[in-house]
RONUZA-845317 format. One record per residue (C-alpha): residue in three letters; x, z, y negated. Coordinates in steps of 0.001 Angstrom, whole numbers, plus 500000, padded with zeros to 6 digits. Layout:
BEGIN
ALAXZY...
This chain:
BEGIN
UNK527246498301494105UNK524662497159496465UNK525134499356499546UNK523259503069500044UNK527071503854501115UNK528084503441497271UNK525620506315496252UNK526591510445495880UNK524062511021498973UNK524478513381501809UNK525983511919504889UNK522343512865506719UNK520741510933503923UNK522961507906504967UNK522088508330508526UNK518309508583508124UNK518210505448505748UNK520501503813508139UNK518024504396511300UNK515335502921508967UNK516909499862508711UNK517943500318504786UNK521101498868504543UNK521135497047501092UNK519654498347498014UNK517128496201496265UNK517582495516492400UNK515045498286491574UNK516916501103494014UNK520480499676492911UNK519736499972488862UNK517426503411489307UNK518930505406492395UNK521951506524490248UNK520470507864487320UNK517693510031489256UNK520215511559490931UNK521774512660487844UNK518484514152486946UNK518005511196483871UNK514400510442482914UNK513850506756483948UNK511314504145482785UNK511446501199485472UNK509704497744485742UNK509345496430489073UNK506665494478491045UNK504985495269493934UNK507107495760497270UNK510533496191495265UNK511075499172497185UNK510531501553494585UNK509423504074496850UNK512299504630498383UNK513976504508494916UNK512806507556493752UNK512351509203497147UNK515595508857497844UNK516251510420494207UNK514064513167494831UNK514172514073498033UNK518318514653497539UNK518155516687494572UNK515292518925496372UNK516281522805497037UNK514721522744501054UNK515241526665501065UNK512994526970497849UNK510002526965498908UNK507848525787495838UNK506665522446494742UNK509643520614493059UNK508435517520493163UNK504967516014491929UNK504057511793492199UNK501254510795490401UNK499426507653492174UNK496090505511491303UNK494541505689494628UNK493917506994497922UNK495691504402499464UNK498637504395497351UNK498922507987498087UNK498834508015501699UNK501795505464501637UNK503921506692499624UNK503136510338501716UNK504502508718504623UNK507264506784503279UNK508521510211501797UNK507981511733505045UNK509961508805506610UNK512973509536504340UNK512631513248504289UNK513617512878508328UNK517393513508507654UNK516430517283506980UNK514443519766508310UNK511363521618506854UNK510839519664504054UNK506838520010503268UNK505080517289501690UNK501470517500500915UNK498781515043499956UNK495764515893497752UNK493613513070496461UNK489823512647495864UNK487088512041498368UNK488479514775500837UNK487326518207501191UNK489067520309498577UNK489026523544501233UNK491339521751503422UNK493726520547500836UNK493495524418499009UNK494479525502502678UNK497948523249503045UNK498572524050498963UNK498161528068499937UNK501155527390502262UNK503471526174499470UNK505126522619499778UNK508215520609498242UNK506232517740496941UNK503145517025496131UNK501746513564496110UNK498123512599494633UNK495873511373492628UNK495350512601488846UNK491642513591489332UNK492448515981492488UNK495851517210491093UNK494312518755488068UNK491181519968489420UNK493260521748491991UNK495720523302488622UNK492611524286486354UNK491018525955489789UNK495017527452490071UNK495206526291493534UNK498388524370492858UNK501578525996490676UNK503673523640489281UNK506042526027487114UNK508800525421489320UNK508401521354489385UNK511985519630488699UNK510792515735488446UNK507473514085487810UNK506686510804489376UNK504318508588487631UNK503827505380490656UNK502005502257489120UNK501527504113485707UNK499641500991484277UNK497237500887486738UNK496819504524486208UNK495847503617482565UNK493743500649483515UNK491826503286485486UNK491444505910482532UNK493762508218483527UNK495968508984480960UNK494232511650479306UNK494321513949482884UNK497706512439483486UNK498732514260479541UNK496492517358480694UNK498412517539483997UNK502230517029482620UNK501224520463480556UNK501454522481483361UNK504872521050484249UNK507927522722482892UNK509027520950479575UNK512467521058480682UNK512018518414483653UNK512567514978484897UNK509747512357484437UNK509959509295486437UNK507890506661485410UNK507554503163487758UNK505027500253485839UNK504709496853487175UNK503900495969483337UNK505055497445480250UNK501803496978478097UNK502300498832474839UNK500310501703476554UNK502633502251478981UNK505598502379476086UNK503071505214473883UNK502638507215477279UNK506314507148477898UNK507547508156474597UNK505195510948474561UNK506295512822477705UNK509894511431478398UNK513419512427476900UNK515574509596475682UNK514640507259479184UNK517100505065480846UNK515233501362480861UNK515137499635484479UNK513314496052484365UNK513415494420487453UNK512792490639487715UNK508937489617488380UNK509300486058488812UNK509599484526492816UNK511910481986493927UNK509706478333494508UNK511389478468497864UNK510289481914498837UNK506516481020497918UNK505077477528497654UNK502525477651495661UNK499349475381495266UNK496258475166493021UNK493265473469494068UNK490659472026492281UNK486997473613493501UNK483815474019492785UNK482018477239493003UNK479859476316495742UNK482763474828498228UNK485128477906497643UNK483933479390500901UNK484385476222502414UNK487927475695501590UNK488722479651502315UNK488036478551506071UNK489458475094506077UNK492894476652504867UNK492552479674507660UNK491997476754510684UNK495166474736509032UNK497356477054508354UNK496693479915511116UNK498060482716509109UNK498264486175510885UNK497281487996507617UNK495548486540504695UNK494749488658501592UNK491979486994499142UNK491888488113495567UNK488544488281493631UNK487894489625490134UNK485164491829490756UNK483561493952493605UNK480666491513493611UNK482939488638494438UNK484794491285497673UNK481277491511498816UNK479421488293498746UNK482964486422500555UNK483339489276503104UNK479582488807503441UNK479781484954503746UNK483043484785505996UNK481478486950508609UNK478802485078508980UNK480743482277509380UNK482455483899512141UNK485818484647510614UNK486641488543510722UNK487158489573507263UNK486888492966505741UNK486450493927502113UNK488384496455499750UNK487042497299496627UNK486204500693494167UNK482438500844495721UNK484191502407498945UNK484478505589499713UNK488031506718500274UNK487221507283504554UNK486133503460504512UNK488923502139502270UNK491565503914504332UNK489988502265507819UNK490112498790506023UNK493414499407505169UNK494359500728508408UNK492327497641510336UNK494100494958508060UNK497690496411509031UNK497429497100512508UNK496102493494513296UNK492564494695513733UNK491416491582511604UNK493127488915510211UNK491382488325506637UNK491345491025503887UNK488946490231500464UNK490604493026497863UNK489998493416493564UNK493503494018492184UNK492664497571491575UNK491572497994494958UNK494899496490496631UNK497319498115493997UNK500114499318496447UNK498891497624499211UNK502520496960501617UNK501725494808504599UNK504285493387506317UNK504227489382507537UNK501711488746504863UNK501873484525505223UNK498599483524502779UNK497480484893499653UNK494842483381498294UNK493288483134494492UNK489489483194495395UNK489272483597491692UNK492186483336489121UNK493086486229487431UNK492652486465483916UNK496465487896483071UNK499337485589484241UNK501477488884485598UNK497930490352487284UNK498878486223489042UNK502429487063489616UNK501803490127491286UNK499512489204493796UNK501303486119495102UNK504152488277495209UNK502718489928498453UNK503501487154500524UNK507206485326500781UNK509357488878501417UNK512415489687503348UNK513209486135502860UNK510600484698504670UNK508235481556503284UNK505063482556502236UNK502114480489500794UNK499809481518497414UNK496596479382497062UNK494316479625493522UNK491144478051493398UNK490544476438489989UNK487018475729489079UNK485807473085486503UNK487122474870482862UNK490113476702483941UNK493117474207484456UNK494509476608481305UNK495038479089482913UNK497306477241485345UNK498945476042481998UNK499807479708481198UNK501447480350484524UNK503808477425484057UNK504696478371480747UNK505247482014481721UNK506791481562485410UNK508451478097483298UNK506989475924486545UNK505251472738486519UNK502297473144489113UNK499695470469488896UNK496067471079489932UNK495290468987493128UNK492327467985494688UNK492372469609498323UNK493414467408500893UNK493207469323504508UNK493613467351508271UNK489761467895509807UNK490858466113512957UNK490327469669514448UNK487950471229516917UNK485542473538515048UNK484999475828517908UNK488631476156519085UNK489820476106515519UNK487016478871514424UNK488139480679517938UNK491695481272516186UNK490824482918513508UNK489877486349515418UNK492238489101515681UNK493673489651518687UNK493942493450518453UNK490664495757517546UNK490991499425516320UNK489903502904518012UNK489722506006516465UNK489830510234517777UNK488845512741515398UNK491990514288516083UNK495367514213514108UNK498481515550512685UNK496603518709511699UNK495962519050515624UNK498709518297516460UNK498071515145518232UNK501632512390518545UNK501541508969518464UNK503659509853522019UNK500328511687523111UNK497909508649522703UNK500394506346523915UNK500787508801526527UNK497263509069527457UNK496395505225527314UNK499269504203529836UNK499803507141532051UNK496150507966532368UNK494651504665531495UNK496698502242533157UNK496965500091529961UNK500691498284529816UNK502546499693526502UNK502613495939524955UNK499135495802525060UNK498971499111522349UNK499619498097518772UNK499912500552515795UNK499402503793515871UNK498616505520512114UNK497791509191511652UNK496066511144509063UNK495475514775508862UNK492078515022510975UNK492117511289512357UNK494052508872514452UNK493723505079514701UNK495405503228517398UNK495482499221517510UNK494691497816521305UNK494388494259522510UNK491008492906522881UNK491073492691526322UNK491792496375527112UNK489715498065524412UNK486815498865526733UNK488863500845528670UNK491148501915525798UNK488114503464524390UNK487035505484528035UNK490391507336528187UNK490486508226524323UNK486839509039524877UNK486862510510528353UNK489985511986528595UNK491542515263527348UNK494782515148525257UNK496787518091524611UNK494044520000526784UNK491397518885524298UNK488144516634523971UNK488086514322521374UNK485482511840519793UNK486631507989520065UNK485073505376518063UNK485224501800518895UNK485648499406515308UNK484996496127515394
């Protein structure tokens, strides 16, 4: 079995996954898919862009009863950012049939707007522990008539400190119920948690290594000092479109995003001490093009599913070889080459040791050796983005379409279609990706203009 044909789905289903371009299951859809259906509890083990969203979206989303209109379905996620993805990937799937309701409800929003969409019912609901059970112990959310509970990166959910409200939260689920639990580790944690709230679980463990010719990966000798140095001279070589940087704390995010900007290279940093407005924009700005260079902790980027991603780089090794794993594993999808970078500072060649004995590799530490026959300014030139990001205060709550600003901007604005990038939606705000060249007058018709027979607020971020 490898095809979404092979599964007992709906022929809409087939069609909708079809549209999207899903026409071979991954290993993670292929060994879980069949046994959600069947309403079996599942513990699975898969790393980051496996396509485990769709795995149990697909599972849930079949088995949902569209004409009962209750919450069926509740996914647990670790952040913000997680939860806004998988939101929209669920949407994405839910396409093949009408009026299914999915809500979002995680912290740093205003609970009156959320208590709103709850009062209105929903099929699933998709947040973040903290939210989720303030919004049960307040009794703005009912899950008596919940079928399956989704647990999405349960050990980082841990890491966090969430298992005790994840425990409190799974009490005001039916007992009789299907609990869905996807890990990119199985730390013994994760086993204890499972045991506790799952009946007799079918095992899924996906392999976490990456194929040598999928990623080349290199580890480079550095001192502290020339870190920031070498950051840049491996942007101007290699001219990757996106570049995520790993560092262990949110010190580290800061004082590189700090450094890199100064240097002229467009960077933008992702880390805890954000609020969840400015983590979404960085997000958002990363995706769309907006800027080429993203400095993210691990906790910060859990989830994180960016397309074309060509350089990860180790500003700091992490201290846990699959914490290692996981991030390179970012880069080098659909087949394509990708390229992981760790720096390795004076002290630490052991922990390159580890990797080889755990990925069973035999990477050497090298001493950087990069062609500096370049021009400085041209080179430094290249590393801007080409696109830059505008937002309305206006979104799917208002009713506002991707069609509509795409509308406005070329009909009213004159702008050519290829010169509009991206356009993401959230519930009170829409960002739209423009080229450089065109964003002053992007901004005048967003600004200016009235869409839907309304005045919005645009913001220019750069």
């Amino acid at each position: 079995m490898n095809s979404f044909t092979d599964l007992s789905i709906s022929g809409d289903m087939l069609k909708n996954l079809d549209d999207l371009n899903y026409k071979i299951m991954t290993p993670v859809q292929e060994e879980s898919i069949p046994f959600i259906l069947d309403g079996r509890d599942v513990l699975a083990r898969a790393k980051t862009g496996s396509g485990k969203t769709a795995a149990f979206g697909i599972g849930i989303l079949e088995n949902l009863d569209v004409e009962r209109f209750r919450v069926q379905s509740l996914v647990l996620c670790p952040t913000h950012e997680l939860a806004e993805q998988v939101a929209g990937e669920l949407r994405r799937i839910a396409r093949f049939r009408h009026n299914i309701k999915i809500v979002k409800i995680t912290g740093g929003l205003p609970m009156h707007k959320q208590v709103l969409s709850l009062s209105h019912q929903a099929h699933i609901v998709v947040g973040t522990p903290g939210r989720v059970l303030k919004h049960l112990e307040r009794e703005n959310l009912d899950l008596c008539e919940v079928k399956s509970v989704v647990l999405d990166e349960a050990d980082r959910m841990l890491d966090m400190g969430f298992v005790d409200q994840i425990k409190a939260i799974l009490r005001f689920a039916p007992a009789q119920r299907q609990t869905l639990c996807f890990s990119a580790t199985f730390p013994d944690e994760i086993l204890a948690l499972s045991s506790s709230v799952m009946k007799n679980p079918k095992m899924v463990t996906v392999e976490t290594q990456h194929k040598a010719s999928v990623i080349v990966q290199k580890f480079y000798a550095v001192n502290s000092g020339e870190k920031c140095d070498l950051v840049i001279d491996l942007l101007i070589k290699y001219a990757p479109e996106s570049t995520i940087i790993f560092c262990n704390t949110k010190d580290c995010c800061r004082r590189v995003a700090s450094e890199l900007n100064k240097r002229g290279v467009h960077s933008l940093a992702l880390h805890g001490d954000l609020d969840s407005k400015e983590r979404t924009e960085a997000i958002i700005r990363f995706s769309n093009k907006s800027s080429k260079v993203l400095i993210a902790t691990d906790v910060a980027a859990r989830g994180l599913d960016i397309d074309d991603l060509a350089l990860v780089i180790n500003y700091d090794l992490p201290f846990e070889t699959e914490t290692y794993v996981h991030r390179i594993g970012r880069t080098g999808r659909a087949g394509k080459e990708g390229l992981a970078v760790s720096m390795v500072k004076p002290g630490e060649d052991f922990r390159v040791k580890e990797i080889n004995e755990f990925s069973k590799s035999n990477y050497a530490v090298e001493e950087p050796i990069l062609d500096k026959n370049f021009d400085s300014a041209t080179s430094q030139a290249s590393l801007n983005p080409s696109m830059i990001t505008l937002s309305i205060n206006g979104g799917r709550k208002n009713k506002i379409s991707a069609g509509d600003i795409l509308g406005a901007l070329t009909a009213e604005g004159g702008i050519d279609g290829s010169d509009i990038g991206k356009i993401d939606r959230m519930d009170f705000i829409t960002f739209v990706a423009v080229r450089r060249e065109v964003a002053e007058r992007a901004f005048k018709v967003l600004d200016q203009k009235n869409i839907k027979g309304r005045s919005f607020l645009a913001i220019l971020h750069d």
